[in-house]
C-alpha positions in Angstrom: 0.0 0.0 0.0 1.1 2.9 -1.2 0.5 6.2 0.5 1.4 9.5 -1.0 -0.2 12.6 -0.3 0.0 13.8 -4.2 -2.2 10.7 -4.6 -5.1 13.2 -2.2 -7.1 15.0 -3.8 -6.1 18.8 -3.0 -9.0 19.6 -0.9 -7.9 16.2 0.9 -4.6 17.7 1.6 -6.4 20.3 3.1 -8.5 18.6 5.2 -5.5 16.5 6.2 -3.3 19.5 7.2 -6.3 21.2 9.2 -6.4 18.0 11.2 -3.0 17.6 11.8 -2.6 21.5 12.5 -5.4 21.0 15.3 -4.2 18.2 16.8 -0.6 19.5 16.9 -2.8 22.7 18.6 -4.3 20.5 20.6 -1.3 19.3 22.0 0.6 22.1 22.3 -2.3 23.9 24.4 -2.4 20.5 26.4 0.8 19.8 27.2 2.5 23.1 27.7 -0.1 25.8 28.3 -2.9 24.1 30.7 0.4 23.2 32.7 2.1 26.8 32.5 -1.6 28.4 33.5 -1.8 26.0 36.6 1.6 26.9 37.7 1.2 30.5 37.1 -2.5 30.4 39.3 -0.1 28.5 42.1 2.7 31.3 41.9 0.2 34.4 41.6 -1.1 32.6 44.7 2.3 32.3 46.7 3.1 36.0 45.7 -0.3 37.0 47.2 1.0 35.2 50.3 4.2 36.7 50.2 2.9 40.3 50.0 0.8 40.2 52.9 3.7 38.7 54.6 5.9 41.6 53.3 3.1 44.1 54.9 3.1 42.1 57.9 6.8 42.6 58.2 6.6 46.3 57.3 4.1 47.2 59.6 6.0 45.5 62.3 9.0 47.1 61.6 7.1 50.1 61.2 6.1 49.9 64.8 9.7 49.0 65.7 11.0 52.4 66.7 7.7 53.1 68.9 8.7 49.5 70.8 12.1 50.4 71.3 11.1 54.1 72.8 8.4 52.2 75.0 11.5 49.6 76.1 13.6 52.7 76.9 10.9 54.4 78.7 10.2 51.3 80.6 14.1 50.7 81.5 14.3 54.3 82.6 11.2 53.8 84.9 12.8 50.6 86.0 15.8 52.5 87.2 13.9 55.4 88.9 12.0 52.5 90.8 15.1 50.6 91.9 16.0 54.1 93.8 12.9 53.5 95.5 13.2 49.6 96.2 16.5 48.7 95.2 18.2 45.3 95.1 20.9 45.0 97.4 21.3 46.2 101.1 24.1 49.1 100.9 24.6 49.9 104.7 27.2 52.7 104.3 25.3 54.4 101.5 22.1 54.4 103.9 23.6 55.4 106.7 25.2 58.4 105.1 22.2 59.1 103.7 20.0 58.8 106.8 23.1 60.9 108.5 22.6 63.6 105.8 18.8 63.6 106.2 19.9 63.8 110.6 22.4 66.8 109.6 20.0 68.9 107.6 17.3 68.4 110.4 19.9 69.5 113.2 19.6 66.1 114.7 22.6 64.0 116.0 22.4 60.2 115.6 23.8 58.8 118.5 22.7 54.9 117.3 22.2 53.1 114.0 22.2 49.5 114.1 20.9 47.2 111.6 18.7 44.6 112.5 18.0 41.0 111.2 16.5 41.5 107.5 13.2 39.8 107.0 11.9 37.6 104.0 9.3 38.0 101.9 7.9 36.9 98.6 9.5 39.6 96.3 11.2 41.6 99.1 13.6 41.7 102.6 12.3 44.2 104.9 15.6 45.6 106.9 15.0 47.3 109.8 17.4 49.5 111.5 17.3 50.5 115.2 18.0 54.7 115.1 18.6 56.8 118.4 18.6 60.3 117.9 18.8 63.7 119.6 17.6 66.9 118.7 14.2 68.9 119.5 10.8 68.2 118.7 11.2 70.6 115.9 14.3 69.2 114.4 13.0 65.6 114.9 9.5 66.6 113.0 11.6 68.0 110.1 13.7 64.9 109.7 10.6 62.8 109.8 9.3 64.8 106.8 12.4 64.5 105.5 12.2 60.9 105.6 8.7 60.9 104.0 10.5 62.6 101.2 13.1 60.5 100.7 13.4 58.6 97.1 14.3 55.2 99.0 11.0 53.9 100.8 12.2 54.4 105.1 9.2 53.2 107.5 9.8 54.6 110.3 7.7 53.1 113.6 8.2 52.0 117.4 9.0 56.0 118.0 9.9 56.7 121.7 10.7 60.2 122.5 12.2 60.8 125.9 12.9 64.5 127.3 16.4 65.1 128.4 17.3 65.0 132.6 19.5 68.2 131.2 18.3 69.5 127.7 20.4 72.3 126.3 19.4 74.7 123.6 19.7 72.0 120.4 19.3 69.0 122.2 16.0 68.4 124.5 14.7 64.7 123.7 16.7 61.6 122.6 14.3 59.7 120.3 14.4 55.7 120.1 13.1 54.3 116.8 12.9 51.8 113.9 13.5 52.6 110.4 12.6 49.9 107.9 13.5 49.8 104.4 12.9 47.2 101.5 15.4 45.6 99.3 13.9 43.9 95.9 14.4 40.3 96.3 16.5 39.6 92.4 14.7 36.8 90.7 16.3 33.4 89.9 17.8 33.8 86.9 17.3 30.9 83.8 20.6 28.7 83.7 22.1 29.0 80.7 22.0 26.8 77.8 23.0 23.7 77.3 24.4 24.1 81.5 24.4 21.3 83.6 22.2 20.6 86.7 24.5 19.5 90.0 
C-alpha cells in the first residue's frame, strides 16, 4: 500500500493538514499551556502570600522604633523605681544618707544599728534601730524628711524621751525603727546547654 499525499485529492490535503494543525494545537495547548496556566494560578497565589507577609513585616517594623522608645521608657522607669526599692542592702550608702537627712534636720544620731533582714515573697524588709537627739522641731523636720526620701524608710516603734538636762539644740533623745525594703532579684534561667548538680 502505497500512501502518498500527491495521490489526495487537493482539498484532501487540506483537510488533512487542518487536522494535523489542530491536533498539533491540541497538543501544544495540552501539554505546555494548561500546565504553565496552573503553575502560574499556584505562583500568583504564593506571591499574594508573600505580599501580605511583606506588609506584615513592614508594619512590624514600622512599629519598631515606637517599641524600642516604649523599652527605653520602661528601663528608665525601672531604674527610677530601683532608687525607690533597690536590690541590694548598701549599709554605708544608707547610713550616710540617713546621716545627711539627721544633719540637715539639726539632729545627732547617736545609734544606727541594723537589725536582722526579714523575708518576703518579692522583698527583705531591713529594719534598722535609730537613736537620735535633737528637739521636737528638728525631729518633726527629719521625719518629713524621711517621708521625702526617694528610697522607701518606715519609720515606727517611736519613743521620745525629754532630756534630765536639755540644752538649747538637744532636748529629747528619740528611740526608733526605720525599715527599708530591698527587691528580692529573681532566679535567673541557667544557661543553655548548662548542667544541673
Amino acid at each position: 500500500m502505497d500512501l502518498s499525499l500527491n495521490k489526495l485529492p487537493w482539498y484532501g490535503q487540506v483537510a488533512l493538514f487542518v487536522v494535523l494543525g489542530i491536533a498539533l494545537i491540541g497538543g501544544f495547548y495540552w501539554f505546555y499551556v494548561l500546565p504553565t496556566q496552573a503553575e502560574m494560578v499556584t505562583r500568583g497565589q504564593r506571591l499574594a502570600t508573600l505580599r501580605v507577609d511583606i506588609q506584615k513585616g513592614l508594619t512590624t517594623a514600622n512599629q519598631l522604633n515606637q517599641f524600642r522608645q516604649q523599652v527605653a521608657e520602661l528601663e528608665a522607669r525601672l531604674e527610677s523605681l530601683k532608687a525607690v526599692l533597690p536590690e541590694q542592702k548598701d549599709v554605708a550608702d544608707l547610713l550616710r544618707r540617713i546621716q545627711t537627712l539627721a544633719t540637715q534636720s539639726n539632729l545627732a544620731i547617736r545609734g544606727f544599728k541594723p537589725a536582722p533582714s526579714v523575708t518576703k515573697q518579692l522583698h527583705m524588709e531591713w529594719p534598722i534601730a535609730l537613736q537620735l537627739d535633737g528637739t521636737y522641731h528638728n525631729l518633726a523636720m527629719f521625719f518629713d524628711r524621711v517621708s521625702k526620701f526617694s528610697r522607701i524608710i518606715n519609720v515606727n516603734n517611736i519613743v521620745i524621751r525629754a532630756k534630765d538636762k536639755p540644752e538649747p539644740t538637744s532636748t529629747i533623745s528619740v528611740e526608733c525603727m526605720a525599715t527599708t525594703f530591698v527587691l528580692l532579684e529573681t532566679a535567673k534561667p541557667a544557661a543553655p546547654g548548662a548542667k544541673a548538680n
